[in-house]
PDB file of N, CA, C and O in Angstrom:
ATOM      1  N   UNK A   1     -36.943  -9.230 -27.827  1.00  0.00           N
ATOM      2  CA  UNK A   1     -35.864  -9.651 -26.961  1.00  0.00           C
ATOM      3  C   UNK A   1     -35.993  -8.916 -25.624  1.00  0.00           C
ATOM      4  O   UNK A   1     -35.968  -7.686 -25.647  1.00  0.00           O
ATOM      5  N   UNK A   2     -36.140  -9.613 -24.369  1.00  0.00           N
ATOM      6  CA  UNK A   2     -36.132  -8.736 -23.451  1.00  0.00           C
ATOM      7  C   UNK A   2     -35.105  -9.093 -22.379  1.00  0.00           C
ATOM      8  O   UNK A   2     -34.901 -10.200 -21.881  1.00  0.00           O
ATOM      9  N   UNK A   3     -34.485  -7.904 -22.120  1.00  0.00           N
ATOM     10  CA  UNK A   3     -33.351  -8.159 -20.960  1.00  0.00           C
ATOM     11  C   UNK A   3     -33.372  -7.945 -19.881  1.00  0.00           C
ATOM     12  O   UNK A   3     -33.625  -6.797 -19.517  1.00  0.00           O
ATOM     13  N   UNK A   4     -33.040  -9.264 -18.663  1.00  0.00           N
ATOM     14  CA  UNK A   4     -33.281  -9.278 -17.224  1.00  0.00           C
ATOM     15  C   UNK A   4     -32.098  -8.113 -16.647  1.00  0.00           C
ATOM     16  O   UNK A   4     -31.108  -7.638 -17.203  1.00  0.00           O
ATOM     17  N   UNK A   5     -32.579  -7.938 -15.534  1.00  0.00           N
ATOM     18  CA  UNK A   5     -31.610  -6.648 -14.816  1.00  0.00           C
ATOM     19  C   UNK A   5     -32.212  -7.126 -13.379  1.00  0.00           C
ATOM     20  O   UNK A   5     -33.335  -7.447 -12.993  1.00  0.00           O
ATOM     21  N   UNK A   6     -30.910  -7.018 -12.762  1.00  0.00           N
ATOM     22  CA  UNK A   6     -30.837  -7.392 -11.099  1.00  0.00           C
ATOM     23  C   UNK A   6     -30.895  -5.992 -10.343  1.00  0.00           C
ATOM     24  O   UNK A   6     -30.231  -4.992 -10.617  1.00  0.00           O
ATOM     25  N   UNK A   7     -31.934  -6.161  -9.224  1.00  0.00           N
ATOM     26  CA  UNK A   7     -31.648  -4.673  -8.651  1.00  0.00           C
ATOM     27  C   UNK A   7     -30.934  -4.054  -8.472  1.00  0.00           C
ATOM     28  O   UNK A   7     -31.062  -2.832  -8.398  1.00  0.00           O
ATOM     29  N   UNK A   8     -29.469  -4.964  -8.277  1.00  0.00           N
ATOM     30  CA  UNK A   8     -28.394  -4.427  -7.866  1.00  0.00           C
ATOM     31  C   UNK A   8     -27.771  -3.894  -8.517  1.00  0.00           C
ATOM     32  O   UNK A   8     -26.860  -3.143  -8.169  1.00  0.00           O
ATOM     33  N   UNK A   9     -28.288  -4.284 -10.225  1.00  0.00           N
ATOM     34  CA  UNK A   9     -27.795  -3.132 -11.271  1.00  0.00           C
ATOM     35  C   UNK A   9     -28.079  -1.459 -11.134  1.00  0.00           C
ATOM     36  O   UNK A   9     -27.189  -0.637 -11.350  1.00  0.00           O
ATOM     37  N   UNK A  10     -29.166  -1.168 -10.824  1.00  0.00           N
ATOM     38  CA  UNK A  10     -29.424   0.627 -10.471  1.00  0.00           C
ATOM     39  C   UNK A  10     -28.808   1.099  -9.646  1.00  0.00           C
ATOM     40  O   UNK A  10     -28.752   2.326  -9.558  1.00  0.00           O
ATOM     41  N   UNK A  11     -27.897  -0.026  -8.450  1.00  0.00           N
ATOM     42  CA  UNK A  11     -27.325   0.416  -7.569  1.00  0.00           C
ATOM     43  C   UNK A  11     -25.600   1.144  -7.714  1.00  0.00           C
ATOM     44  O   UNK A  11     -25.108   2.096  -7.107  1.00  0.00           O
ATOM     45  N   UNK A  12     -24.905   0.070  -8.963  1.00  0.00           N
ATOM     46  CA  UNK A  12     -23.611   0.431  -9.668  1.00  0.00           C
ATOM     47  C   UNK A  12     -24.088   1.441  -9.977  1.00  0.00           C
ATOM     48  O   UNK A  12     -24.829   1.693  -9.027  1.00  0.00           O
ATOM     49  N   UNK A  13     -24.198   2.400 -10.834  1.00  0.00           N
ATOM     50  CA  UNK A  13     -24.460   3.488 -11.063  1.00  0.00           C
ATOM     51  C   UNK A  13     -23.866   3.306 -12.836  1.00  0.00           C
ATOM     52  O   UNK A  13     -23.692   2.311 -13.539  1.00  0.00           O
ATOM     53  N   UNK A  14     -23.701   4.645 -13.055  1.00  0.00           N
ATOM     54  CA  UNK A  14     -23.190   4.646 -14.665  1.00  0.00           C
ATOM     55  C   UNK A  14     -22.162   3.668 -14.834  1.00  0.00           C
ATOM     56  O   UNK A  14     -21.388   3.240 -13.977  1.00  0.00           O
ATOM     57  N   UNK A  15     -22.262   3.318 -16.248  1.00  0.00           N
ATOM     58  CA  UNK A  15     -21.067   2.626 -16.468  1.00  0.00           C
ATOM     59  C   UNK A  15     -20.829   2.883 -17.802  1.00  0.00           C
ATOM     60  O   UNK A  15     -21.691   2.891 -18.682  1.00  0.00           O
ATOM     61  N   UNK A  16     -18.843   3.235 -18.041  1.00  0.00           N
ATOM     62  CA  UNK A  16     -18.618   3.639 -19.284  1.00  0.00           C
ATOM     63  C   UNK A  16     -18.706   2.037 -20.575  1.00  0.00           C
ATOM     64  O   UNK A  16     -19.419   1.067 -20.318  1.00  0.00           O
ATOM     65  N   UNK A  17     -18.226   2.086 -21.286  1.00  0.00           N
ATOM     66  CA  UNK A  17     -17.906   1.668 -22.623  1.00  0.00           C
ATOM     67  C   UNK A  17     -16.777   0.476 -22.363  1.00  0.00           C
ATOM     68  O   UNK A  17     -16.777  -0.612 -22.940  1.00  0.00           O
ATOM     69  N   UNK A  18     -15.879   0.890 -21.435  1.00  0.00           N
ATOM     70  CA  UNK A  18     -14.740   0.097 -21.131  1.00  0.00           C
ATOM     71  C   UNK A  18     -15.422  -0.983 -19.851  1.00  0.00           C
ATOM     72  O   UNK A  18     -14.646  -1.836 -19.421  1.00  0.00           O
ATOM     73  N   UNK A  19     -16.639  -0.946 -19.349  1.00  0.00           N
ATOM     74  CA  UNK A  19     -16.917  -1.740 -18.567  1.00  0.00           C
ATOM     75  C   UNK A  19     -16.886  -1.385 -16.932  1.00  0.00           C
ATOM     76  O   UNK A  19     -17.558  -2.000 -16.104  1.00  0.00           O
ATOM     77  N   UNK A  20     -15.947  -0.237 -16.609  1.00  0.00           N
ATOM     78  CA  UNK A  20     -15.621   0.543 -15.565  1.00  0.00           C
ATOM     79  C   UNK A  20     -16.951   1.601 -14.982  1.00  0.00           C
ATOM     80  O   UNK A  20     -17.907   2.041 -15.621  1.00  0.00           O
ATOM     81  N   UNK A  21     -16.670   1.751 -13.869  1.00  0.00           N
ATOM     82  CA  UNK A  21     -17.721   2.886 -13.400  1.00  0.00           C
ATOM     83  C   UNK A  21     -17.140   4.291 -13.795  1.00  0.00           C
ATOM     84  O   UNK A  21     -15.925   4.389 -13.967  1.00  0.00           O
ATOM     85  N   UNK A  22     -18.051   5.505 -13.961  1.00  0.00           N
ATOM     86  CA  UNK A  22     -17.475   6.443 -14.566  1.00  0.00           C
ATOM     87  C   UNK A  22     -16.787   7.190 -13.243  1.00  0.00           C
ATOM     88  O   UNK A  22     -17.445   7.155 -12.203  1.00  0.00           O
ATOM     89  N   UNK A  23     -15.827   7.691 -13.234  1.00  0.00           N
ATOM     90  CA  UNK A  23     -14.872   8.185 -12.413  1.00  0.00           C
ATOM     91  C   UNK A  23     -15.555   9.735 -12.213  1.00  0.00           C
ATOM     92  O   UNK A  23     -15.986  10.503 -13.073  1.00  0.00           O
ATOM     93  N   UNK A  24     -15.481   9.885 -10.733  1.00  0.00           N
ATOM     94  CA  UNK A  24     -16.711  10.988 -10.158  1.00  0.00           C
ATOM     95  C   UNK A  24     -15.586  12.342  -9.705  1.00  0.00           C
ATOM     96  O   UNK A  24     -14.647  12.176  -8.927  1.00  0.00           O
ATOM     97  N   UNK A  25     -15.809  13.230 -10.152  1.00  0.00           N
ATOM     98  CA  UNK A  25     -14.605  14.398  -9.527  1.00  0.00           C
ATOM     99  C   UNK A  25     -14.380  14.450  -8.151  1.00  0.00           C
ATOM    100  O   UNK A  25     -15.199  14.459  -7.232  1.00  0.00           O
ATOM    101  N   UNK A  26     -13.403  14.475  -8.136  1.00  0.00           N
ATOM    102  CA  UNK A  26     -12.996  14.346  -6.135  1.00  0.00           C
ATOM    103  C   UNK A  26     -13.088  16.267  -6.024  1.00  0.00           C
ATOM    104  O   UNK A  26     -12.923  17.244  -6.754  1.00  0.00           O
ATOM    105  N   UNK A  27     -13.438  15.960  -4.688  1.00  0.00           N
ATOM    106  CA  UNK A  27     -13.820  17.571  -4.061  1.00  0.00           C
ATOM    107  C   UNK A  27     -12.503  18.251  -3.441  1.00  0.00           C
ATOM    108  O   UNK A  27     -11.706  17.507  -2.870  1.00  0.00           O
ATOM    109  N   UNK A  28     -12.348  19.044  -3.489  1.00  0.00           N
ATOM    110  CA  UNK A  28     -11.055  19.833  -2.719  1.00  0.00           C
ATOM    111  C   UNK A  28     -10.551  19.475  -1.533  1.00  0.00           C
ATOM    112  O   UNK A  28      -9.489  19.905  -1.083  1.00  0.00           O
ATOM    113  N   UNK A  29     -11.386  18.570  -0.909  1.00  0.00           N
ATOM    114  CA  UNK A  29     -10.445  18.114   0.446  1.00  0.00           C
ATOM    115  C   UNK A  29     -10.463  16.857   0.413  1.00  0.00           C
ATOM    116  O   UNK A  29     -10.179  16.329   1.488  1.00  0.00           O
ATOM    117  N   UNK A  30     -10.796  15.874  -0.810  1.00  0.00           N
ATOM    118  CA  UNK A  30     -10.143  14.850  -0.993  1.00  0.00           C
ATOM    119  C   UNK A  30      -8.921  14.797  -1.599  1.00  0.00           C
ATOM    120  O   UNK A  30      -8.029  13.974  -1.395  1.00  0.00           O
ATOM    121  N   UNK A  31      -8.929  16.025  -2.606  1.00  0.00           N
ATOM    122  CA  UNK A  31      -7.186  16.145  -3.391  1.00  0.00           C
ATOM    123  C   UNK A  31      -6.501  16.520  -2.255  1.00  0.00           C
ATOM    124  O   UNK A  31      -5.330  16.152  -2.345  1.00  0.00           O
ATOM    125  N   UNK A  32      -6.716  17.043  -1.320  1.00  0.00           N
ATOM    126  CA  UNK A  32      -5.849  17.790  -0.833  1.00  0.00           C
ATOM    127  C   UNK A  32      -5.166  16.499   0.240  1.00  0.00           C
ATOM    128  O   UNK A  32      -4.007  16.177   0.502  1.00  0.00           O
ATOM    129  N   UNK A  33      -6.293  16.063   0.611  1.00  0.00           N
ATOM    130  CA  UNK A  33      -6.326  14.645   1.600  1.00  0.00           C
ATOM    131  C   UNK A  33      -4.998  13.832   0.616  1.00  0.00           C
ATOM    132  O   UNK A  33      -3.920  13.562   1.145  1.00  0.00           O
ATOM    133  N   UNK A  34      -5.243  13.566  -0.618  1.00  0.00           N
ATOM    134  CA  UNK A  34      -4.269  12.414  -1.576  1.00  0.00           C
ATOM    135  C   UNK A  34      -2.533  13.550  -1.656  1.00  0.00           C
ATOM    136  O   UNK A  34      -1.349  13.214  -1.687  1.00  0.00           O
ATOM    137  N   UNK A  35      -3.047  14.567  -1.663  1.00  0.00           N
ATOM    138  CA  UNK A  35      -1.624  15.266  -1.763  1.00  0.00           C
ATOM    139  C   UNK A  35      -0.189  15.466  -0.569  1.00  0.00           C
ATOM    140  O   UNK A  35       1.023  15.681  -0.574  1.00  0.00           O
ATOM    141  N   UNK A  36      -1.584  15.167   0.576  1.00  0.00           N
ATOM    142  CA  UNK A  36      -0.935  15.222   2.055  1.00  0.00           C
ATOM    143  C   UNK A  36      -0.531  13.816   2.061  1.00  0.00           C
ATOM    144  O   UNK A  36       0.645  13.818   2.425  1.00  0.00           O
ATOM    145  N   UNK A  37      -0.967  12.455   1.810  1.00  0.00           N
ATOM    146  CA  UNK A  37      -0.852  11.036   1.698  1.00  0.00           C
ATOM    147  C   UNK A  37       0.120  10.885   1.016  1.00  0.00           C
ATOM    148  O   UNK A  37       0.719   9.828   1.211  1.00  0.00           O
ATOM    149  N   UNK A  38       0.673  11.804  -0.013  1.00  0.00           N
ATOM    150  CA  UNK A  38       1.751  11.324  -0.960  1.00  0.00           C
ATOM    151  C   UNK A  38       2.601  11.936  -0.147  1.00  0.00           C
ATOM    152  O   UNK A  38       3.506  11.251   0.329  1.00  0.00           O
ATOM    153  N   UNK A  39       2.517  13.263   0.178  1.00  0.00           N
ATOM    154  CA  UNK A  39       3.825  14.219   0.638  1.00  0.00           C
ATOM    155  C   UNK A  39       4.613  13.151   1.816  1.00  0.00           C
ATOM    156  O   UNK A  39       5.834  13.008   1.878  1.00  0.00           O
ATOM    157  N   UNK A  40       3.418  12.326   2.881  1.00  0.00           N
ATOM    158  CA  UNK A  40       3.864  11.344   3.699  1.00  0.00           C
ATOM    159  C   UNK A  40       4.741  10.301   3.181  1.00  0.00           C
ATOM    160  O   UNK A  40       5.837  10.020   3.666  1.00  0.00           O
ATOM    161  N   UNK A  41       4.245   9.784   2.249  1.00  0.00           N
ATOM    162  CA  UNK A  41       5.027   8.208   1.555  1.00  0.00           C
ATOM    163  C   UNK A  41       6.429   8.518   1.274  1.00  0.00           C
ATOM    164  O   UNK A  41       7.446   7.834   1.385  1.00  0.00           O
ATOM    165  N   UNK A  42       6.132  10.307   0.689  1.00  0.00           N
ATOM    166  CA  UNK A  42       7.471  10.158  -0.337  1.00  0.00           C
ATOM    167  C   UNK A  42       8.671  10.459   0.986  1.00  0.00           C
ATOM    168  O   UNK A  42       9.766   9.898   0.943  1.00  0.00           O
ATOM    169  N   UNK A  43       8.211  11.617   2.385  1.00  0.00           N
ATOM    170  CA  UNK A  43       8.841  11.279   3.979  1.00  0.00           C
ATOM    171  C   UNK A  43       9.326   9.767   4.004  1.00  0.00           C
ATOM    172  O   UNK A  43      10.439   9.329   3.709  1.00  0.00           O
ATOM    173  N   UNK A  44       8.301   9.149   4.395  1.00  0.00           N
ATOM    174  CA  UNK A  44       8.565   7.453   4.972  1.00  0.00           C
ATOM    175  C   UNK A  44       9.785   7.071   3.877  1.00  0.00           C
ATOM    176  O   UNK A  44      10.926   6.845   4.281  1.00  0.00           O
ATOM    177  N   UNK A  45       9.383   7.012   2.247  1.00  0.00           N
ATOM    178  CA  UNK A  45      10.653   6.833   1.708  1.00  0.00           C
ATOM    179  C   UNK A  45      12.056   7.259   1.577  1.00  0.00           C
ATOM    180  O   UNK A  45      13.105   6.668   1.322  1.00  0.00           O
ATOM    181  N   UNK A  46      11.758   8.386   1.816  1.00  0.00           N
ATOM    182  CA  UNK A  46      13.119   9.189   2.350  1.00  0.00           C
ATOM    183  C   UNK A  46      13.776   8.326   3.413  1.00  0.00           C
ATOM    184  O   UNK A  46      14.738   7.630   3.087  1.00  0.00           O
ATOM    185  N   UNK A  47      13.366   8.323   4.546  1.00  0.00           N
ATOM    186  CA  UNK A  47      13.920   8.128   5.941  1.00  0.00           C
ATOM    187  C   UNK A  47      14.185   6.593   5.799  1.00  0.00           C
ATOM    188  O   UNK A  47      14.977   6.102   6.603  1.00  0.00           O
ATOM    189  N   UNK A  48      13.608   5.787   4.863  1.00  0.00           N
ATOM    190  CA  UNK A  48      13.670   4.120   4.430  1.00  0.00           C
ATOM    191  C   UNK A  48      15.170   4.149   4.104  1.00  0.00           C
ATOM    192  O   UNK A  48      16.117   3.630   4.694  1.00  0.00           O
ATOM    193  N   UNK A  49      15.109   5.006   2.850  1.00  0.00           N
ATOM    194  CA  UNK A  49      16.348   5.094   2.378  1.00  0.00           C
ATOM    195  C   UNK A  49      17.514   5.242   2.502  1.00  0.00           C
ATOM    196  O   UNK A  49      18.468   4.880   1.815  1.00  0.00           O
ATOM    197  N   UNK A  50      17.360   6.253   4.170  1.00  0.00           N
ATOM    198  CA  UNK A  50      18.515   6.693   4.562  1.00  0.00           C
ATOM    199  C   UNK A  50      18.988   5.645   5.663  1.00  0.00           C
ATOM    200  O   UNK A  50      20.174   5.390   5.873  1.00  0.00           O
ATOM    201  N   UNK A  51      17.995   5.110   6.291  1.00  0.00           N
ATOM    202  CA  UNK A  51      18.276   4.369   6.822  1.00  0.00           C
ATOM    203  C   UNK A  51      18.766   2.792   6.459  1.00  0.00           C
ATOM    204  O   UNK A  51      19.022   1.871   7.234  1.00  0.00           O
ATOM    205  N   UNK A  52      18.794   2.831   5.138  1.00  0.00           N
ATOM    206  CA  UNK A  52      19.084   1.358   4.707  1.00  0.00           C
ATOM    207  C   UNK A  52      20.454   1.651   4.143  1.00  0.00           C
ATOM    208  O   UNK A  52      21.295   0.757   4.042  1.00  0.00           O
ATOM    209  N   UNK A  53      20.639   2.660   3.846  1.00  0.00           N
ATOM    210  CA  UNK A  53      22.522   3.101   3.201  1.00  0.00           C
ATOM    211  C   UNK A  53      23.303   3.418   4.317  1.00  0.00           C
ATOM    212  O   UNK A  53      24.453   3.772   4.056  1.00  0.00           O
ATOM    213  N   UNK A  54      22.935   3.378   5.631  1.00  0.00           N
ATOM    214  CA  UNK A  54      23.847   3.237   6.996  1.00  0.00           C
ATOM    215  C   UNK A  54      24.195   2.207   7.438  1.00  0.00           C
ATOM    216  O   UNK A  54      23.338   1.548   8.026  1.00  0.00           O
ATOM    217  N   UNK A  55      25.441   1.719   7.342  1.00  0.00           N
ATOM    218  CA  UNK A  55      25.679   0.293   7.696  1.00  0.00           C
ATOM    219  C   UNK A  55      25.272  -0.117   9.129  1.00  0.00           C
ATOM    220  O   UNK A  55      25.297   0.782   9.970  1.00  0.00           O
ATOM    221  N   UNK A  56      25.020  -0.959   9.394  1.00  0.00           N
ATOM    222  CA  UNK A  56      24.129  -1.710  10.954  1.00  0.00           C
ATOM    223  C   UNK A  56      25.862  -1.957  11.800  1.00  0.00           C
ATOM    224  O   UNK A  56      26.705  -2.719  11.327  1.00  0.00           O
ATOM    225  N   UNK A  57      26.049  -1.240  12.918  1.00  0.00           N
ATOM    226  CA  UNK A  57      27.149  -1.480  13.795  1.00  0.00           C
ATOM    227  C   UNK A  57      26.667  -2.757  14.910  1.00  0.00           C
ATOM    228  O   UNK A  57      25.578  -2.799  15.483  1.00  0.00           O
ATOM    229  N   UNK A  58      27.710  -3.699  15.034  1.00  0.00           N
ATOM    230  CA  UNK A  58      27.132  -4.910  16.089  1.00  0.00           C
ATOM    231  C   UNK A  58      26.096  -5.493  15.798  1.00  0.00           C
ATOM    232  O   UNK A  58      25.319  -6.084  16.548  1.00  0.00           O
ATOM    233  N   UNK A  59      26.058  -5.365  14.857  1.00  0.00           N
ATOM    234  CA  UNK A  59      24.628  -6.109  14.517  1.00  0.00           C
ATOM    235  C   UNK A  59      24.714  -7.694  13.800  1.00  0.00           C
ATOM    236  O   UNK A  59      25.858  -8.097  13.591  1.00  0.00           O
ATOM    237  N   UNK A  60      23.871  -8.369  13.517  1.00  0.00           N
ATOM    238  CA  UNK A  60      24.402 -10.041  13.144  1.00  0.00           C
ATOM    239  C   UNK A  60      24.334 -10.033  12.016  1.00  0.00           C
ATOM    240  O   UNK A  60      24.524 -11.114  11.458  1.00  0.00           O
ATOM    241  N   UNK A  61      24.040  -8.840  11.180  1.00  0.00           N
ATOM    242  CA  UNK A  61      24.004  -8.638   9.489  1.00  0.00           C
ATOM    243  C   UNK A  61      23.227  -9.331   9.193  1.00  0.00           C
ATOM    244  O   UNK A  61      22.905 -10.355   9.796  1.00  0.00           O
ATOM    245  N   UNK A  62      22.717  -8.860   8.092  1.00  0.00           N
ATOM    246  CA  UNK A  62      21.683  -9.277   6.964  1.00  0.00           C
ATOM    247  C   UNK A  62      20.436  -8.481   7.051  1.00  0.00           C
ATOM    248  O   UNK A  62      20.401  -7.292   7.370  1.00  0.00           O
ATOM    249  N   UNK A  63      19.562  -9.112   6.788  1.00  0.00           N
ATOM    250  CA  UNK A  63      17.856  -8.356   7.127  1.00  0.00           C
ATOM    251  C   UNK A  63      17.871  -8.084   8.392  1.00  0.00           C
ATOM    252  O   UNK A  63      18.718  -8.411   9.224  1.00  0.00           O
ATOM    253  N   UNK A  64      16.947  -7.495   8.523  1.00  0.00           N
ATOM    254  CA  UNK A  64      15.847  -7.416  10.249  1.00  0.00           C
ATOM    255  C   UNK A  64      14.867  -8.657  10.019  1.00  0.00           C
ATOM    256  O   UNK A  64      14.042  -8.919   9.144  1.00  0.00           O
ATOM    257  N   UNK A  65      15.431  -9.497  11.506  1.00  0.00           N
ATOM    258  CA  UNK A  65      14.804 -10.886  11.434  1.00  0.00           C
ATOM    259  C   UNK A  65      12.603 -10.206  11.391  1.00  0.00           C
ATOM    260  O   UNK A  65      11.630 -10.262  10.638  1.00  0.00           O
ATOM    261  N   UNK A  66      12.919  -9.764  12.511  1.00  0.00           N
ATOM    262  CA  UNK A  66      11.247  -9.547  12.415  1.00  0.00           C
ATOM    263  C   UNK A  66       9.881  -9.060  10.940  1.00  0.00           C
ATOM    264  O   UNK A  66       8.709  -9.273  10.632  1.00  0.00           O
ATOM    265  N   UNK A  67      11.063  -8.341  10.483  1.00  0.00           N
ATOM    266  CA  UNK A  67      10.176  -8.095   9.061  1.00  0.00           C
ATOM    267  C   UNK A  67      10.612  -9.245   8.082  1.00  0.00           C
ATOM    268  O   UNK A  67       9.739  -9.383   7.224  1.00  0.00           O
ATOM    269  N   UNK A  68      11.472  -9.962   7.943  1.00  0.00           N
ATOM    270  CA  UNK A  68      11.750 -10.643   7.325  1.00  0.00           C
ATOM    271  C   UNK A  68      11.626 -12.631   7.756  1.00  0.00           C
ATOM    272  O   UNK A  68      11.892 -13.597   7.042  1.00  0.00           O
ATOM    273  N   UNK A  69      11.324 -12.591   8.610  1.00  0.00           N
ATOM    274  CA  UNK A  69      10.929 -14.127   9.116  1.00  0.00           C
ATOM    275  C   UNK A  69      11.607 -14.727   9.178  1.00  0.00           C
ATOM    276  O   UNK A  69      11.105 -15.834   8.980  1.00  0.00           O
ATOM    277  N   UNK A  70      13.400 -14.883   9.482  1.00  0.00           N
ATOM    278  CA  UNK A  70      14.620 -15.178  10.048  1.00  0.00           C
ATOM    279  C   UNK A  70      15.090 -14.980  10.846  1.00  0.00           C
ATOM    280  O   UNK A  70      15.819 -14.061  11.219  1.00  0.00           O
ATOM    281  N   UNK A  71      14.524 -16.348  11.484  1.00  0.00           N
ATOM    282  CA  UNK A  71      14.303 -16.370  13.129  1.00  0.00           C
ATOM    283  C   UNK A  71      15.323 -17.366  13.280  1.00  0.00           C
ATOM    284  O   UNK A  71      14.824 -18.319  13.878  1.00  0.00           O
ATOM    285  N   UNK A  72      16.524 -17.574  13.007  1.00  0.00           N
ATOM    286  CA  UNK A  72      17.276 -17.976  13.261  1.00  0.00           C
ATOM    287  C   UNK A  72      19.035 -17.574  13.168  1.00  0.00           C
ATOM    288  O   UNK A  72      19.365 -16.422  12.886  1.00  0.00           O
ATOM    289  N   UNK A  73      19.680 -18.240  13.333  1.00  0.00           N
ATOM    290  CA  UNK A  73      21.178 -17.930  13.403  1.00  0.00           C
ATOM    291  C   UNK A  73      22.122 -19.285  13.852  1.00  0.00           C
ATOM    292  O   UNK A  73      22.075 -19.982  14.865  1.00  0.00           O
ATOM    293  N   UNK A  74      22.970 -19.343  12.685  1.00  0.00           N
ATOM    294  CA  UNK A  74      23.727 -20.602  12.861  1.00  0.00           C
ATOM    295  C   UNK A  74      22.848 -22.122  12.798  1.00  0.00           C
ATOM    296  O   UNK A  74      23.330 -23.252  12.886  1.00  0.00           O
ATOM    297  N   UNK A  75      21.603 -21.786  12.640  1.00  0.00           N
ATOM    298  CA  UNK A  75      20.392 -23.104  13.121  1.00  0.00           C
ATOM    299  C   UNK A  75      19.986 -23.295  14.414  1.00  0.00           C
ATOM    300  O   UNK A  75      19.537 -24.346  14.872  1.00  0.00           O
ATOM    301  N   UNK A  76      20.172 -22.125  15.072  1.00  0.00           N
ATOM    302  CA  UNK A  76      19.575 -22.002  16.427  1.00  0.00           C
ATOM    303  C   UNK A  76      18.065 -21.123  16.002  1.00  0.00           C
ATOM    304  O   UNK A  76      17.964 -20.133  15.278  1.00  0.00           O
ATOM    305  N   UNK A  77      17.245 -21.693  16.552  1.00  0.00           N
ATOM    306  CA  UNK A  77      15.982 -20.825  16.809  1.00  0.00           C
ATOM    307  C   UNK A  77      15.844 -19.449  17.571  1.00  0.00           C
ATOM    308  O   UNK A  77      16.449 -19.514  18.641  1.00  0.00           O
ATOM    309  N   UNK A  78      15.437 -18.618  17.431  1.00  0.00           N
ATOM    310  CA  UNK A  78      15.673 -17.475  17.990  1.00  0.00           C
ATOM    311  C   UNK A  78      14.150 -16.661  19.048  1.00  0.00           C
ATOM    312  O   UNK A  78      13.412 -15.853  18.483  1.00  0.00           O
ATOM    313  N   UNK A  79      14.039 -16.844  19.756  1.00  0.00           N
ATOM    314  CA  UNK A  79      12.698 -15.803  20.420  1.00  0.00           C
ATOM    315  C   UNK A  79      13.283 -14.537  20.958  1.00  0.00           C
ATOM    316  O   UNK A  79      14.270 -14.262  21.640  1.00  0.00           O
ATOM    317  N   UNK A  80      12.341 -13.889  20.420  1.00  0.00           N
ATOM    318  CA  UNK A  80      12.533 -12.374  21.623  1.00  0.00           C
ATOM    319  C   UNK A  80      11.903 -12.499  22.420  1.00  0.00           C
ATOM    320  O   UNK A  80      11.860 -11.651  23.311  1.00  0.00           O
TER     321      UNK A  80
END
Protein backbone atom coordinates (compact mmCIF):
# COMPACT_ATOMS: atom_id res chain seq x y z
CA UNK A 1 0.00 0.00 0.00
CA UNK A 2 1.62 3.18 -0.71
CA UNK A 3 0.61 6.63 0.43
CA UNK A 4 0.70 9.92 -1.67
CA UNK A 5 1.82 13.08 0.38
CA UNK A 6 1.65 16.68 -1.03
CA UNK A 7 4.60 18.88 -0.34
CA UNK A 8 2.63 20.95 1.42
CA UNK A 9 2.26 18.26 3.92
CA UNK A 10 6.09 18.75 5.50
CA UNK A 11 5.14 22.21 5.52
CA UNK A 12 2.01 21.83 8.39
CA UNK A 13 4.31 20.57 10.66
CA UNK A 14 3.32 17.96 13.51
CA UNK A 15 0.05 16.96 13.87
CA UNK A 16 -1.69 15.52 17.01
CA UNK A 17 -4.29 12.56 17.13
CA UNK A 18 -7.23 15.02 17.25
CA UNK A 19 -6.29 16.24 13.74
CA UNK A 20 -5.00 19.75 15.11
CA UNK A 21 -1.44 21.13 14.89
CA UNK A 22 0.46 20.59 18.08
CA UNK A 23 0.26 23.80 20.10
CA UNK A 24 3.96 25.42 20.33
CA UNK A 25 4.86 27.24 23.84
CA UNK A 26 4.48 30.96 23.53
CA UNK A 27 7.69 32.88 24.72
CA UNK A 28 7.53 35.49 27.51
CA UNK A 29 6.70 38.40 25.47
CA UNK A 30 3.99 36.84 23.73
CA UNK A 31 2.17 36.03 27.22
CA UNK A 32 2.91 39.08 28.30
CA UNK A 33 1.75 40.72 24.84
CA UNK A 34 -1.94 38.42 25.48
CA UNK A 35 -1.98 39.66 29.17
CA UNK A 36 -1.60 43.40 28.19
CA UNK A 37 -4.51 42.62 25.26
CA UNK A 38 -6.81 41.31 27.89
CA UNK A 39 -5.99 43.94 30.66
CA UNK A 40 -7.20 46.39 27.48
CA UNK A 41 -10.61 44.56 26.57
CA UNK A 42 -11.50 44.07 30.08
CA UNK A 43 -10.72 48.67 30.17
CA UNK A 44 -12.82 49.01 26.83
CA UNK A 45 -15.49 46.83 28.71
CA UNK A 46 -15.54 48.69 31.64
CA UNK A 47 -15.96 52.15 30.05
CA UNK A 48 -18.79 50.21 27.47
CA UNK A 49 -20.54 49.56 30.44
CA UNK A 50 -20.51 52.60 32.10
CA UNK A 51 -21.34 54.28 29.44
CA UNK A 52 -24.41 52.35 28.42
CA UNK A 53 -26.06 52.59 32.20
CA UNK A 54 -26.02 56.58 31.72
CA UNK A 55 -29.10 57.62 30.34
CA UNK A 56 -28.55 59.71 26.83
CA UNK A 57 -29.88 63.54 27.72
CA UNK A 58 -31.60 65.21 24.36
CA UNK A 59 -30.98 62.63 22.59
CA UNK A 60 -33.74 60.84 20.03
CA UNK A 61 -33.39 57.53 22.13
CA UNK A 62 -32.75 54.22 21.22
CA UNK A 63 -29.38 52.91 19.66
CA UNK A 64 -26.59 55.03 18.11
CA UNK A 65 -27.86 55.28 14.52
CA UNK A 66 -24.21 54.87 13.14
CA UNK A 67 -23.28 51.57 14.78
CA UNK A 68 -26.49 50.34 14.41
CA UNK A 69 -27.79 51.22 10.72
CA UNK A 70 -30.89 53.45 11.73
CA UNK A 71 -30.73 55.97 9.58
CA UNK A 72 -33.88 57.12 10.04
CA UNK A 73 -36.59 58.84 12.25
CA UNK A 74 -40.30 59.08 11.92
CA UNK A 75 -39.52 57.67 8.06
CA UNK A 76 -37.43 60.46 7.25
CA UNK A 77 -34.00 59.48 5.94
CA UNK A 78 -31.29 60.81 7.83
CA UNK A 79 -27.49 61.99 6.51
CA UNK A 80 -24.82 63.41 8.54
Amino acid sequence: MQVETSPDAAEAGPVESGGEAAARPLTPAAERALAEAAERRRAIDARAAAVSAAPERLGRGGLEPVRYDDWEVKGLAVDF
